[in-house]
C-alpha positions in Angstrom: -14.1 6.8 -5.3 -14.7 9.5 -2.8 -15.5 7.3 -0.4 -13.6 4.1 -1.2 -14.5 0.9 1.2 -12.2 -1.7 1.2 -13.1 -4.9 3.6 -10.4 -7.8 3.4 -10.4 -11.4 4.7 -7.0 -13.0 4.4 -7.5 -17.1 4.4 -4.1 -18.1 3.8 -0.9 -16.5 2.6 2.7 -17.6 1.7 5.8 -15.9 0.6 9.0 -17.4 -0.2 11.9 -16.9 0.5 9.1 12.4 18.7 9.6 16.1 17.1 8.4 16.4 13.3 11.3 16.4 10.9 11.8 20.4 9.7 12.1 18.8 6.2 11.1 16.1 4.0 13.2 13.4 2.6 13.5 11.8 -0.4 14.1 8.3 -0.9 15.6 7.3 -4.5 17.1 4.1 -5.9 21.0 5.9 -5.1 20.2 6.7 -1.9 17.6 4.0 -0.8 18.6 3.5 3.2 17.5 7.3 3.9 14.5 6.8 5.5 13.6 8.4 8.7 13.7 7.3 12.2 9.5 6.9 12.5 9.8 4.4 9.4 12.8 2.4 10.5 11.1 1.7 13.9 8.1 0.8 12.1 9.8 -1.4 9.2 12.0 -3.2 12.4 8.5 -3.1 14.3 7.1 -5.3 11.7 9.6 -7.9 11.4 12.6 -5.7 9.5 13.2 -4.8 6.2 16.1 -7.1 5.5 13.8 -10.1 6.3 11.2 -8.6 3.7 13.8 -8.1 0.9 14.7 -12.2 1.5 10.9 -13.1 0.2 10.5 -13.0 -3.9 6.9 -13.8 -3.9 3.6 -13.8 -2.1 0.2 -15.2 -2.2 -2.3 -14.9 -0.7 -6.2 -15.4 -1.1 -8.3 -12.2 -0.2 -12.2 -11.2 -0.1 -12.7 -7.8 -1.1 -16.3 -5.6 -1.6 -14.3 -3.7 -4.2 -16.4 -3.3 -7.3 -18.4 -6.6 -7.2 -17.9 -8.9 -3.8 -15.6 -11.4 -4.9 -12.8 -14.1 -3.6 -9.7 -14.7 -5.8 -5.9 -15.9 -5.1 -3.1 -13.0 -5.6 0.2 -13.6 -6.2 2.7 -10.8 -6.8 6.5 -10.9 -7.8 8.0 -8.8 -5.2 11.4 -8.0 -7.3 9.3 -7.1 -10.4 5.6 -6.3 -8.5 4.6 -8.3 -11.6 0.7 -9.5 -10.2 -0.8 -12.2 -11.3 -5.0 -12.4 -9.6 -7.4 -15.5 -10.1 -11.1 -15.2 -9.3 -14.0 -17.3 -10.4 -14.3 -16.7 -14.0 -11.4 -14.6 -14.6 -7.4 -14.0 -14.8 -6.3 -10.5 -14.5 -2.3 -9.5 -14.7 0.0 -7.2 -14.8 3.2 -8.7 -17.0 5.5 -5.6 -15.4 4.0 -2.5 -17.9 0.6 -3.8 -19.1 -2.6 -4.5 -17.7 -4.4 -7.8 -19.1 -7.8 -9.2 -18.0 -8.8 -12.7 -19.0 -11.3 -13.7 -20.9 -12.7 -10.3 -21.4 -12.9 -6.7 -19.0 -17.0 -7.9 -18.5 -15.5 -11.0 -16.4 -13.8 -9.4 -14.2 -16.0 -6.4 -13.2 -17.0 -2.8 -12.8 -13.3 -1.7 -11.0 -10.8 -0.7 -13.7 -8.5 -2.9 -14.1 -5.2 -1.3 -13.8 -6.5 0.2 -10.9 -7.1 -2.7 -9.1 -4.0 -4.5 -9.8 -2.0 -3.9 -7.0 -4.5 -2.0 -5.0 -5.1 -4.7 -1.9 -1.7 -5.5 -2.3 -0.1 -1.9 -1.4 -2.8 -2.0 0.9 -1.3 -5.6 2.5 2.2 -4.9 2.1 2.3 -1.3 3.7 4.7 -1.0 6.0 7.0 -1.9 3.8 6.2 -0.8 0.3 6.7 2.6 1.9 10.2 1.7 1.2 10.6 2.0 -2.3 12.3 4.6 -4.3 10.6 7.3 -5.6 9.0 8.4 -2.0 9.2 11.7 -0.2 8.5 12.0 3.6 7.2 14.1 6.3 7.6 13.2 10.0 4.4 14.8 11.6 5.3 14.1 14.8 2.5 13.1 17.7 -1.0 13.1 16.4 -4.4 12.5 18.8 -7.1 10.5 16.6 -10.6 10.1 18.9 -8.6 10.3 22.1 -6.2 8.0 20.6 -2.1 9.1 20.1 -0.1 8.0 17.4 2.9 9.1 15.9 2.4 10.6 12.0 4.5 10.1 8.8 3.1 11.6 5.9 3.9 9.6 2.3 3.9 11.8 -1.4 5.6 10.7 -4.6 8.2 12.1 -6.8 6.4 12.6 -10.2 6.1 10.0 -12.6 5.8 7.0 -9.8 3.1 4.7 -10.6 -0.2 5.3 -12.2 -1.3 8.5 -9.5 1.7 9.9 -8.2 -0.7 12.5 -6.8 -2.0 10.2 -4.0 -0.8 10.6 0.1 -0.9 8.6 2.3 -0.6 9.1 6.3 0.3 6.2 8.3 -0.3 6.3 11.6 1.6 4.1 14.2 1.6 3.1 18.0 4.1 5.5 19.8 5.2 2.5 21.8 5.2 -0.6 19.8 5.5 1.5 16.7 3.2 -0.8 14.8 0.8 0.5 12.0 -2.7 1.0 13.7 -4.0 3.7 10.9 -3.9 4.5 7.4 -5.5 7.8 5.5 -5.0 7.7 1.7 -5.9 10.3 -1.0 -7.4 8.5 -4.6 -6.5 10.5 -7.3 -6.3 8.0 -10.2 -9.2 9.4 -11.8 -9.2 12.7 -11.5 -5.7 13.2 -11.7 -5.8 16.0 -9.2 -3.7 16.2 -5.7 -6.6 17.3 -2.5 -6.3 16.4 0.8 -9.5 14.4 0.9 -8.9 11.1 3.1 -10.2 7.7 3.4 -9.4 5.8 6.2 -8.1 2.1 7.1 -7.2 0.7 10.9 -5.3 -1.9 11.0 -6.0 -4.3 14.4 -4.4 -7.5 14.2 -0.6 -8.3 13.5 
């Protein structure tokens, strides 16, 4: 996964209803409005995060290249990130600890499963998954990307979140509209180990 590609094409979706920081912070379920000033502008930026917390579900059908090219509807519980994913041929779900594939693991494909579940989603829902608990934070201040400024905030995990609490993640955003334009992540899933090894996704229509 050195190299992961991920290529999306959303057809419909629904829910219902400038100086670095000199330290990180930590964001945990008792102290969960602590988030600094680069993400609030950027969670406000995107619509807010009060709005977000008033949706419990969405849905939305995505083609990916991930593993084999396929098309399938996703629909996640955004209290419980329980997922539930329909392609052709298969049913894959994540019931809140467990991963389940539907008929059989050879129907839905070469990607591990678990891996997978919630993989386009985080992707999707970024800004504002960076939100939850368990999340420490850097402020990197102004960044210059092929001649193009943006200002930095650097993403880690406290230990035991999720399946890779070793993975970063650096999201870049406009330093005017404050809008997220870039994305480096780290993939350490399967080997477990913490590098500083980056993929990249830009993000270009909001």
């Amino acid at each position: 996964m050195k190299n992961l590609l991920l290529i999306l094409l959303i057809t419909s979706m629904a829910c219902t209803r400038h100086s670095p920081k000199e330290a990180s912070i930590s964001v945990t379920e008792k102290d969960s409005v602590a988030y600094p000033v680069l993400l609030q502008k950027a969670l406000k930026a995107h619509g807010g995060q009060k709005h977000w917390e008033t949706f419990n579900t969405l849905k939305y059908e995505v083609k990916t290249t991930l593993g084999t090219e396929k098309t399938e509807t996703q629909l996640i519980d955004l209290k419980s990130r329980k997922v539930l994913i329909t392609g052709s041929g298969y049913t894959l779900g994540m019931d809140g600890a467990n991963v389940w594939v539907a008929p059989d693991k050879e129907a839905f494909g070469e990607m591990p499963p678990r891996f997978y579940h919630n993989l386009v989603f985080y992707f999707f829902a970024i800004p504002f998954v960076l939100s939850d608990p368990g999340i420490q934070y850097e402020d990197l201040g102004e960044r210059s990307i092929e001649g193009q400024n943006y200002r930095a905030l650097k993403i880690s995990f406290n230990e035991g979140i999720g399946d890779a609490d070793g993975d970063l993640y650096i999201a870049h955003f406009n330093p005017e509209t404050y809008q997220l334009e870039l994305l480096l992540y780290t993939v350490t899933y399967f080997s477990g180990k913490k590098d500083e090894n980056y993929n990249a996704l830009r993000y270009t229509k909001w």
